[in-house]
C-alpha positions in Angstrom: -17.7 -1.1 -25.0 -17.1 -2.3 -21.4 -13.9 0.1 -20.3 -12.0 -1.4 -16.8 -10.1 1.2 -15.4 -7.0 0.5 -13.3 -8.2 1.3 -10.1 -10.9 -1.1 -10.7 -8.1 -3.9 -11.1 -6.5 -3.1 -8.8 -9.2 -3.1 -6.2 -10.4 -6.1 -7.5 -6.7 -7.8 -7.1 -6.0 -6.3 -3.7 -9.2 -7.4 -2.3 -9.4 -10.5 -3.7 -13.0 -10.5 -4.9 -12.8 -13.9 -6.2 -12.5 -15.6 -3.2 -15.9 -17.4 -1.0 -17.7 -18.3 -4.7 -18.5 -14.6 -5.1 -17.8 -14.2 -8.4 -20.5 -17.1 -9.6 -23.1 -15.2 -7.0 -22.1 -12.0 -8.8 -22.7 -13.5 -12.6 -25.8 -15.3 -11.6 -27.3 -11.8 -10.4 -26.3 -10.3 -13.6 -27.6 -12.5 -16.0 -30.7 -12.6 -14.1 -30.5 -8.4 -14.4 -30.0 -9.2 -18.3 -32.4 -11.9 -18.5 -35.1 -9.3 -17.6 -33.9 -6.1 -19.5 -33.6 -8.9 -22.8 -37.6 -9.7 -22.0 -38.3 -6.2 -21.4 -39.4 -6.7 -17.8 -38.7 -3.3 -16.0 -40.5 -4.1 -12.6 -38.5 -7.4 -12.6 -34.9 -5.8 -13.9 -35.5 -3.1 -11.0 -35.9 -5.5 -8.4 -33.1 -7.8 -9.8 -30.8 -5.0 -9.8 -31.8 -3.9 -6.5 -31.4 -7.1 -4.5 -27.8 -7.4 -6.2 -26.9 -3.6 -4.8 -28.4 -4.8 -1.5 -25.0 -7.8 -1.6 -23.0 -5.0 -3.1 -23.7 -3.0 0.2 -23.3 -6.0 2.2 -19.8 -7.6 1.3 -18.7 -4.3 0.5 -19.3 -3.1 4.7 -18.0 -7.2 5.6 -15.0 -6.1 3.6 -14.5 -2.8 6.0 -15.4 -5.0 9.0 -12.9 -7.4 8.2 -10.2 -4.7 7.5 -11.1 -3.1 10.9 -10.0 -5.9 12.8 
């Protein structure tokens, strides 16, 4: 069972995660990461999951960039 913490909330609130069409980027990525775990596809799951870590990394270091200025 899928636990969200407070701080995850809250982060998600305060830096409004929704906004720029994210959040169907984000579900596309992980149903794609599903998609390939369901067909037992490790090689493709791995490089799902990496190229979603990669826009992780990325909007995460726009979010410090933004906050910078």
């Amino acid at each position: 069972m899928l636990i969200i913490t407070p701080d995850i909330i809250h982060s998600f609130n305060k830096l409004d995660i929704c906004k720029g069409g994210n959040t169907f980027k984000t579900l596309k990525e992980h149903n794609c990461i599903l998609d390939h775990i369901v067909n037992q596809s490790p090689q493709e799951a791995s490089e799902a999951m990496r190229a979603h870590l990669q826009d992780v990394l990325e909007y995460s270091a726009s979010l410090r960039q933004s906050q910078m200025t």
